[in-house]
C-alpha positions in Angstrom: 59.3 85.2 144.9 61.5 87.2 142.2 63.8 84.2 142.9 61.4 81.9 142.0 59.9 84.0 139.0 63.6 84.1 137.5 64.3 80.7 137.4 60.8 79.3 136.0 62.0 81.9 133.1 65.7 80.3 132.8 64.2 76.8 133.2 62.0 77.7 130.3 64.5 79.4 128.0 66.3 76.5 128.6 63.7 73.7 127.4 63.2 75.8 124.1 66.5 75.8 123.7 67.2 72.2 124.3 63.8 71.5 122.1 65.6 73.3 119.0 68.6 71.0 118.6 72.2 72.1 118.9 72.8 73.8 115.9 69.1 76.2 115.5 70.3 76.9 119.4 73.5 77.7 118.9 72.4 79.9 115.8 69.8 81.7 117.7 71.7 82.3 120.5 74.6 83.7 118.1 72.6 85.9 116.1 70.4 87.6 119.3 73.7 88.4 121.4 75.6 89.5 118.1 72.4 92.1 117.3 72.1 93.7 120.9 75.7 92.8 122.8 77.2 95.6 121.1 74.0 98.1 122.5 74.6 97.0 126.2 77.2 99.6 127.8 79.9 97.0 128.9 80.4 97.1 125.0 82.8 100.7 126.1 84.7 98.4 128.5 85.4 95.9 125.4 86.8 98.5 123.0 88.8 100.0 125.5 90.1 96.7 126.2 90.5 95.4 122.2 92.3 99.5 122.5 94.9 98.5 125.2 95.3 94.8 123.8 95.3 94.9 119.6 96.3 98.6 119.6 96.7 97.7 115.6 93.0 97.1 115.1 91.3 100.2 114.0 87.4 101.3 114.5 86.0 98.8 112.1 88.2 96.2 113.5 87.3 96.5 116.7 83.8 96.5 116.0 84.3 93.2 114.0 85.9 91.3 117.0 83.5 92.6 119.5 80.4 91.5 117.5 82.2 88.2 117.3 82.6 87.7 120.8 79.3 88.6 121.8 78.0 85.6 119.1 80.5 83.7 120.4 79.4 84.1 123.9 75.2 83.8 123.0 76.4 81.0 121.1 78.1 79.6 124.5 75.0 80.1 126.6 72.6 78.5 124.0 74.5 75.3 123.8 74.7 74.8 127.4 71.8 72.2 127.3 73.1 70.2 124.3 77.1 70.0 126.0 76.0 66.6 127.3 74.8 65.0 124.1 77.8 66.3 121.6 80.5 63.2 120.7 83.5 63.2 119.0 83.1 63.0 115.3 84.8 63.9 112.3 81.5 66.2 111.0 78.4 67.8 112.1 77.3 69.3 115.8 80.0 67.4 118.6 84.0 67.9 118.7 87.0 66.8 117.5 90.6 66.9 119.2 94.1 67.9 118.6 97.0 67.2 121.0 94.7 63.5 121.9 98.2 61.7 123.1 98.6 64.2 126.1 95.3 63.4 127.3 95.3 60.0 126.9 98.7 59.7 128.8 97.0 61.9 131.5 93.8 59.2 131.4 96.6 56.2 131.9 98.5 58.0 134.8 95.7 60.2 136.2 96.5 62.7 138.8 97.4 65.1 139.8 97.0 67.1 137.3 95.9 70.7 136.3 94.4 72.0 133.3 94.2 75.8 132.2 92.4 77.2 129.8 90.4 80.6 129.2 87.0 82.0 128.6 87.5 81.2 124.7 85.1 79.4 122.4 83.2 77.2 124.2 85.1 76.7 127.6 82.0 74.6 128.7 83.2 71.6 126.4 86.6 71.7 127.6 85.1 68.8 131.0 83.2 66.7 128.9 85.7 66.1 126.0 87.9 64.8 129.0 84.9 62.7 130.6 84.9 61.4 126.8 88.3 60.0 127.8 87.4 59.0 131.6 88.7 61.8 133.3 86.9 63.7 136.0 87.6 67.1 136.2 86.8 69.2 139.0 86.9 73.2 138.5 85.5 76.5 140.2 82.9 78.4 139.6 81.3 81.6 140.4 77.6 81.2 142.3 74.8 83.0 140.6 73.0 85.4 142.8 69.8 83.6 143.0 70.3 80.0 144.3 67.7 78.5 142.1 69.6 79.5 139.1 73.0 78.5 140.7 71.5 74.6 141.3 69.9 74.9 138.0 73.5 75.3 136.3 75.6 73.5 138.3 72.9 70.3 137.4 73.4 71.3 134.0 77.0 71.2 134.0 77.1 67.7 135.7 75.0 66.5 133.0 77.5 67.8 130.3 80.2 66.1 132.4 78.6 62.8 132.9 80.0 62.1 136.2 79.7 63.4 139.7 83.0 65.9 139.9 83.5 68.4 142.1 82.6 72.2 141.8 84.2 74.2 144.2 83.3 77.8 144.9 85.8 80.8 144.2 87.3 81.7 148.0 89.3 80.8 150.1 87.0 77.2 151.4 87.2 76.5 147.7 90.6 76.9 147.3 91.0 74.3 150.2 88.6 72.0 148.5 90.5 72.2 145.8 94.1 71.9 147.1 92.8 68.2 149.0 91.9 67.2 145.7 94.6 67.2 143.8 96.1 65.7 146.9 94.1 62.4 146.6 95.0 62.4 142.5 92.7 64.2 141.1 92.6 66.8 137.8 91.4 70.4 138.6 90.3 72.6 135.7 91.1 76.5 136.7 89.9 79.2 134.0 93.1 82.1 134.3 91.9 84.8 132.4 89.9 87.0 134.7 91.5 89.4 136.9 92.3 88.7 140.8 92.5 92.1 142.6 94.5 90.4 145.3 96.7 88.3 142.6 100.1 88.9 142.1 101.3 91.5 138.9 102.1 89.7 135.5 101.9 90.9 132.3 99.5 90.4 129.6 99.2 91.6 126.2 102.1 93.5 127.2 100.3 95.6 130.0 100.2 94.9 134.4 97.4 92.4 134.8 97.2 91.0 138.3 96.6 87.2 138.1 95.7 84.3 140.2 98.9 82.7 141.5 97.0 79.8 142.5 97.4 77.8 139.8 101.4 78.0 140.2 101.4 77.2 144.1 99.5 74.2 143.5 101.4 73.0 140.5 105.0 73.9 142.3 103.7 71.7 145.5 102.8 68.8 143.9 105.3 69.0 140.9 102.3 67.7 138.5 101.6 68.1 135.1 100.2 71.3 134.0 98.3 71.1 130.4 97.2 74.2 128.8 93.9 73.8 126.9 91.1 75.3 125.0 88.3 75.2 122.6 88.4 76.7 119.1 84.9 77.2 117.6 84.4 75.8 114.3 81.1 76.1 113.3 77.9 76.1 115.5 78.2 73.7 118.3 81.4 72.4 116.7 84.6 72.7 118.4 88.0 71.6 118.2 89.5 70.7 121.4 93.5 71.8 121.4 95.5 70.2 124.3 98.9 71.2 124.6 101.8 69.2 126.3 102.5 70.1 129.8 104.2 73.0 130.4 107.8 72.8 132.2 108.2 74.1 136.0 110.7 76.1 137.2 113.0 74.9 140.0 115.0 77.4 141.0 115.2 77.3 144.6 113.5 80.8 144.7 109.7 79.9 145.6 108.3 83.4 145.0 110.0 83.8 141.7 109.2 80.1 140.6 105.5 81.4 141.2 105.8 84.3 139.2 107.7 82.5 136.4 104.8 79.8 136.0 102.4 82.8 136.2 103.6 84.4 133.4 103.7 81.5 130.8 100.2 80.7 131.6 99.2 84.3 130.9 101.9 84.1 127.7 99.8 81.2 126.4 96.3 82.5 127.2 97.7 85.7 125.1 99.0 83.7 121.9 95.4 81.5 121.7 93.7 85.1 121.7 95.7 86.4 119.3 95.1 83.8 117.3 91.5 84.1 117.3 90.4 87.5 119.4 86.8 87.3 118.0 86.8 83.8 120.3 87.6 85.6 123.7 85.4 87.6 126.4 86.5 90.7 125.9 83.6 92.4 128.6 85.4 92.5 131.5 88.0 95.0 132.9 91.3 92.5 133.2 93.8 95.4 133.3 94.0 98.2 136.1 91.9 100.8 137.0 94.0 103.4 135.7 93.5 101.9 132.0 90.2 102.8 131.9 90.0 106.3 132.6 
Protein backbone atom coordinates (compact mmCIF):
# COMPACT_ATOMS: atom_id res chain seq x y z
CA UNK A 1 0.00 0.00 0.00
CA UNK A 2 2.85 2.67 1.08
CA UNK A 3 4.17 1.51 -2.37
CA UNK A 4 1.25 2.47 -4.01
CA UNK A 5 0.54 5.69 -1.92
CA UNK A 6 4.31 6.94 -2.95
CA UNK A 7 3.99 6.66 -6.38
CA UNK A 8 0.42 8.31 -6.91
CA UNK A 9 2.43 11.21 -5.05
CA UNK A 10 5.52 11.04 -7.59
CA UNK A 11 3.18 10.52 -10.52
CA UNK A 12 1.46 13.68 -9.37
CA UNK A 13 4.49 15.90 -8.58
CA UNK A 14 5.40 14.94 -11.78
CA UNK A 15 2.20 16.13 -13.89
CA UNK A 16 2.54 19.57 -12.09
CA UNK A 17 5.71 19.66 -13.00
CA UNK A 18 5.34 18.80 -16.54
CA UNK A 19 2.04 21.25 -16.56
CA UNK A 20 4.47 24.26 -15.68
CA UNK A 21 6.72 24.19 -18.70
CA UNK A 22 10.52 23.70 -18.58
CA UNK A 23 11.69 26.71 -17.36
CA UNK A 24 8.84 27.69 -14.16
CA UNK A 25 9.98 23.75 -13.39
CA UNK A 26 13.24 23.99 -13.47
CA UNK A 27 13.00 27.36 -11.40
CA UNK A 28 10.88 25.82 -8.77
CA UNK A 29 12.66 22.92 -8.49
CA UNK A 30 15.98 25.19 -8.07
CA UNK A 31 14.80 27.49 -5.70
CA UNK A 32 12.97 24.63 -3.15
CA UNK A 33 16.12 22.32 -3.05
CA UNK A 34 18.47 25.55 -2.79
CA UNK A 35 16.21 26.84 0.48
CA UNK A 36 16.07 23.34 2.45
CA UNK A 37 19.16 21.13 0.78
CA UNK A 38 21.53 22.90 2.87
CA UNK A 39 19.03 21.95 6.30
CA UNK A 40 19.09 18.12 5.46
CA UNK A 41 22.20 16.53 7.42
CA UNK A 42 23.97 14.97 4.28
CA UNK A 43 24.70 18.85 3.93
CA UNK A 44 27.98 17.84 6.78
CA UNK A 45 28.98 15.09 4.35
CA UNK A 46 29.21 17.92 1.47
CA UNK A 47 31.43 20.40 3.30
CA UNK A 48 33.53 17.86 4.48
CA UNK A 49 33.89 16.79 1.02
CA UNK A 50 34.21 20.58 -0.64
CA UNK A 51 36.97 20.41 2.80
CA UNK A 52 39.06 17.43 1.41
CA UNK A 53 38.53 18.50 -2.31
CA UNK A 54 38.80 22.71 -2.65
CA UNK A 55 40.78 22.92 0.59
CA UNK A 56 41.13 26.75 -0.76
CA UNK A 57 37.48 27.51 -0.37
CA UNK A 58 36.76 29.00 2.89
CA UNK A 59 33.26 28.95 5.02
CA UNK A 60 31.41 31.28 2.74
CA UNK A 61 32.71 29.48 -0.18
CA UNK A 62 31.74 26.41 0.73
CA UNK A 63 28.42 27.39 1.58
CA UNK A 64 28.10 29.07 -1.90
CA UNK A 65 29.00 25.81 -3.94
CA UNK A 66 26.85 23.68 -1.78
CA UNK A 67 23.72 25.85 -2.18
CA UNK A 68 24.54 25.60 -5.87
CA UNK A 69 24.57 22.06 -6.10
CA UNK A 70 21.62 21.48 -4.26
CA UNK A 71 19.68 24.05 -7.10
CA UNK A 72 21.46 22.37 -9.46
CA UNK A 73 20.34 18.97 -8.43
CA UNK A 74 16.25 20.29 -7.70
CA UNK A 75 16.79 21.83 -10.93
CA UNK A 76 17.81 18.19 -12.35
CA UNK A 77 14.83 16.36 -10.87
CA UNK A 78 12.23 19.11 -12.02
CA UNK A 79 13.28 18.84 -15.59
CA UNK A 80 13.10 15.17 -15.80
CA UNK A 81 9.59 15.41 -17.53
CA UNK A 82 10.51 18.05 -20.03
CA UNK A 83 14.18 16.02 -21.10
CA UNK A 84 12.12 14.58 -23.99
CA UNK A 85 10.71 17.71 -25.51
CA UNK A 86 14.07 20.05 -25.33
CA UNK A 87 15.98 20.45 -29.07
CA UNK A 88 18.93 21.88 -30.01
CA UNK A 89 18.74 25.57 -30.53
CA UNK A 90 20.81 28.49 -30.35
CA UNK A 91 18.37 30.29 -27.43
CA UNK A 92 15.73 29.51 -24.93
CA UNK A 93 14.81 26.05 -22.90
CA UNK A 94 16.68 22.94 -25.16
CA UNK A 95 20.70 22.47 -25.67
CA UNK A 96 23.39 23.39 -27.70
CA UNK A 97 26.75 21.34 -28.33
CA UNK A 98 30.40 21.73 -28.31
CA UNK A 99 32.80 19.01 -29.59
CA UNK A 100 29.62 18.00 -32.41
CA UNK A 101 32.42 16.37 -34.95
CA UNK A 102 33.20 13.59 -32.40
CA UNK A 103 29.75 12.63 -32.16
CA UNK A 104 28.93 12.74 -35.42
CA UNK A 105 31.92 10.60 -36.47
CA UNK A 106 30.74 8.24 -33.58
CA UNK A 107 26.97 8.40 -35.34
CA UNK A 108 28.81 7.41 -38.94
CA UNK A 109 30.96 4.47 -37.45
CA UNK A 110 28.77 3.53 -34.50
CA UNK A 111 29.99 1.08 -32.05
CA UNK A 112 31.43 0.16 -29.88
CA UNK A 113 31.77 2.78 -28.08
CA UNK A 114 31.77 4.16 -24.41
CA UNK A 115 30.83 7.42 -23.07
CA UNK A 116 31.72 8.78 -19.49
CA UNK A 117 30.56 11.49 -17.85
CA UNK A 118 29.56 12.54 -14.17
CA UNK A 119 26.72 13.53 -12.01
CA UNK A 120 27.28 17.28 -13.25
CA UNK A 121 24.64 19.59 -14.56
CA UNK A 122 22.13 17.81 -16.05
CA UNK A 123 23.55 14.22 -16.68
CA UNK A 124 19.92 13.29 -17.74
CA UNK A 125 20.42 15.18 -21.12
CA UNK A 126 23.69 13.73 -21.89
CA UNK A 127 21.24 10.24 -23.94
CA UNK A 128 18.91 12.40 -25.66
CA UNK A 129 21.40 14.96 -27.20
CA UNK A 130 22.92 11.73 -28.68
CA UNK A 131 19.37 10.23 -29.80
CA UNK A 132 19.28 13.85 -31.41
CA UNK A 133 22.11 12.47 -33.51
CA UNK A 134 20.73 8.71 -33.91
CA UNK A 135 22.60 7.10 -31.36
CA UNK A 136 21.21 4.78 -28.74
CA UNK A 137 22.80 4.80 -25.69
CA UNK A 138 22.41 2.26 -23.20
CA UNK A 139 23.69 2.98 -19.42
CA UNK A 140 23.11 1.71 -15.71
CA UNK A 141 21.13 2.65 -13.32
CA UNK A 142 20.40 2.26 -9.74
CA UNK A 143 16.68 0.71 -8.94
CA UNK A 144 14.51 2.76 -6.61
CA UNK A 145 13.34 0.90 -3.69
CA UNK A 146 9.71 0.83 -4.48
CA UNK A 147 9.16 -0.79 -7.99
CA UNK A 148 6.40 1.56 -8.98
CA UNK A 149 8.70 4.38 -8.73
CA UNK A 150 11.61 2.43 -10.46
CA UNK A 151 9.09 1.72 -13.78
CA UNK A 152 7.84 5.14 -13.42
CA UNK A 153 11.44 6.54 -14.12
CA UNK A 154 12.89 4.26 -16.15
CA UNK A 155 9.49 5.15 -18.67
CA UNK A 156 10.52 8.55 -18.11
CA UNK A 157 13.86 8.17 -19.22
CA UNK A 158 12.96 6.24 -22.38
CA UNK A 159 10.74 9.05 -23.28
CA UNK A 160 13.74 11.55 -22.91
CA UNK A 161 15.67 9.12 -25.08
CA UNK A 162 13.19 8.49 -27.79
CA UNK A 163 14.20 5.04 -28.46
CA UNK A 164 14.02 1.70 -26.87
CA UNK A 165 17.81 1.37 -25.21
CA UNK A 166 18.87 -0.66 -22.79
CA UNK A 167 19.00 0.04 -18.92
CA UNK A 168 20.96 -2.37 -17.17
CA UNK A 169 20.99 -2.64 -13.43
CA UNK A 170 24.26 -1.98 -11.26
CA UNK A 171 25.68 -5.83 -10.40
CA UNK A 172 27.25 -8.18 -11.58
CA UNK A 173 24.00 -9.49 -14.35
CA UNK A 174 24.20 -5.91 -15.41
CA UNK A 175 27.64 -5.81 -16.02
CA UNK A 176 27.15 -8.90 -18.35
CA UNK A 177 24.34 -7.13 -20.09
CA UNK A 178 26.38 -4.63 -20.66
CA UNK A 179 29.64 -6.26 -21.73
CA UNK A 180 27.30 -8.35 -24.71
CA UNK A 181 26.36 -5.06 -25.82
CA UNK A 182 29.07 -3.41 -26.68
CA UNK A 183 29.94 -6.78 -28.26
CA UNK A 184 27.11 -6.47 -30.91
CA UNK A 185 28.21 -2.56 -31.53
CA UNK A 186 26.58 -0.80 -29.30
CA UNK A 187 27.44 2.72 -27.11
CA UNK A 188 27.25 2.32 -23.28
CA UNK A 189 26.92 5.44 -21.17
CA UNK A 190 28.69 4.67 -17.56
CA UNK A 191 28.47 7.63 -14.91
CA UNK A 192 32.31 7.35 -12.98
CA UNK A 193 31.97 9.55 -10.21
CA UNK A 194 30.48 7.59 -7.39
CA UNK A 195 32.52 5.47 -5.22
CA UNK A 196 32.90 1.47 -5.72
CA UNK A 197 33.91 -0.14 -2.38
CA UNK A 198 35.17 -3.11 -4.25
CA UNK A 199 36.90 -0.76 -7.11
CA UNK A 200 40.33 -0.51 -7.48
CA UNK A 201 42.39 2.74 -5.66
CA UNK A 202 42.87 5.92 -7.89
CA UNK A 203 43.26 9.16 -7.00
CA UNK A 204 40.93 12.07 -7.14
CA UNK A 205 41.26 15.51 -6.20
CA UNK A 206 44.51 14.46 -5.03
CA UNK A 207 43.15 11.94 -2.33
CA UNK A 208 42.59 7.59 -2.57
CA UNK A 209 39.14 7.20 -4.14
CA UNK A 210 38.31 3.64 -5.10
CA UNK A 211 36.81 3.61 -8.56
CA UNK A 212 34.96 1.40 -10.94
CA UNK A 213 37.54 -0.25 -13.16
CA UNK A 214 34.88 -1.36 -15.36
CA UNK A 215 34.88 1.16 -17.70
CA UNK A 216 38.79 0.36 -18.43
CA UNK A 217 38.27 -3.54 -18.82
CA UNK A 218 35.74 -2.95 -21.28
CA UNK A 219 37.44 -0.25 -23.26
CA UNK A 220 41.01 -2.32 -23.21
CA UNK A 221 38.93 -5.52 -24.65
CA UNK A 222 37.34 -4.10 -27.32
CA UNK A 223 39.99 -1.36 -28.06
CA UNK A 224 36.96 1.18 -28.72
CA UNK A 225 36.61 4.70 -28.50
CA UNK A 226 36.19 6.16 -25.25
CA UNK A 227 34.52 9.85 -25.19
CA UNK A 228 34.41 11.83 -22.15
CA UNK A 229 31.30 13.94 -21.86
CA UNK A 230 29.13 16.18 -19.90
CA UNK A 231 26.54 18.82 -19.39
CA UNK A 232 27.23 22.41 -18.40
CA UNK A 233 24.16 24.25 -17.16
CA UNK A 234 23.52 27.43 -18.67
CA UNK A 235 20.51 28.73 -17.58
CA UNK A 236 17.29 26.84 -16.56
CA UNK A 237 16.75 23.85 -18.68
CA UNK A 238 19.51 25.09 -20.88
CA UNK A 239 22.57 23.15 -21.29
CA UNK A 240 25.60 22.91 -23.21
CA UNK A 241 26.56 19.57 -24.24
CA UNK A 242 30.68 19.29 -24.13
CA UNK A 243 32.02 16.16 -25.92
CA UNK A 244 35.56 15.62 -25.93
CA UNK A 245 37.66 13.47 -28.40
CA UNK A 246 38.31 9.98 -27.37
CA UNK A 247 40.73 9.48 -24.94
CA UNK A 248 43.98 7.37 -25.89
CA UNK A 249 44.47 3.72 -24.41
CA UNK A 250 47.33 2.43 -23.04
CA UNK A 251 49.09 -0.69 -24.53
CA UNK A 252 51.62 -1.60 -22.53
CA UNK A 253 51.58 -5.24 -22.38
CA UNK A 254 50.83 -4.90 -18.54
CA UNK A 255 46.91 -5.54 -18.36
CA UNK A 256 46.51 -4.54 -14.59
CA UNK A 257 48.50 -1.35 -15.06
CA UNK A 258 46.79 -0.55 -18.51
CA UNK A 259 43.58 -0.67 -16.17
CA UNK A 260 44.81 1.50 -13.69
CA UNK A 261 46.27 3.99 -16.20
CA UNK A 262 42.75 4.45 -18.03
CA UNK A 263 41.24 4.66 -14.56
CA UNK A 264 43.02 7.44 -13.60
CA UNK A 265 42.52 9.82 -16.66
CA UNK A 266 38.89 9.22 -16.37
CA UNK A 267 39.00 10.28 -12.73
CA UNK A 268 41.67 13.25 -14.00
CA UNK A 269 39.01 14.46 -16.36
CA UNK A 270 35.94 14.07 -14.12
CA UNK A 271 38.25 16.28 -11.59
CA UNK A 272 39.21 19.20 -14.21
CA UNK A 273 35.15 19.55 -15.38
CA UNK A 274 34.47 19.97 -11.46
CA UNK A 275 36.90 22.34 -10.92
CA UNK A 276 35.77 24.10 -13.51
CA UNK A 277 32.38 24.45 -12.24
CA UNK A 278 32.09 22.74 -8.53
CA UNK A 279 28.66 24.41 -7.91
CA UNK A 280 27.60 21.92 -11.05
CA UNK A 281 28.60 18.64 -9.19
CA UNK A 282 26.88 16.30 -6.37
CA UNK A 283 28.80 16.95 -3.75
CA UNK A 284 26.29 14.60 -1.06
CA UNK A 285 27.86 11.60 -1.16
CA UNK A 286 30.92 10.20 0.67
CA UNK A 287 33.46 9.40 -2.57
CA UNK A 288 36.57 9.26 -0.39
CA UNK A 289 37.37 6.69 2.44
CA UNK A 290 36.04 6.21 5.55
CA UNK A 291 38.83 7.51 7.44
CA UNK A 292 38.22 11.10 5.75
CA UNK A 293 35.28 11.52 7.48
CA UNK A 294 35.91 11.13 10.91
Amino acid sequence: MMHRLEAIAAGALLAVLRAMGPVNASNLGGAVVRALGPLLPVSRVADTNLKLALPELDKAGRRRVLRGAWENLGRTVAELPHIGMLRQTASGPGWEIMGESTVLALAAKGGPAIFFSGHIGNWEMLGAACHAYGIAMAGFYRGAANPLIDAMMLDMRGAAIGMDVPMFPKGASGARRALAHLKGGGVLAMLMDQKMNDGIESQFFGHPAMTAPALASLALRFRCPVIPGHVERIGPARFRMVCDEPILLPDSGDRRADVSAVTQTVNDRLESWIRARPESWLWMHRRWPKSLYR
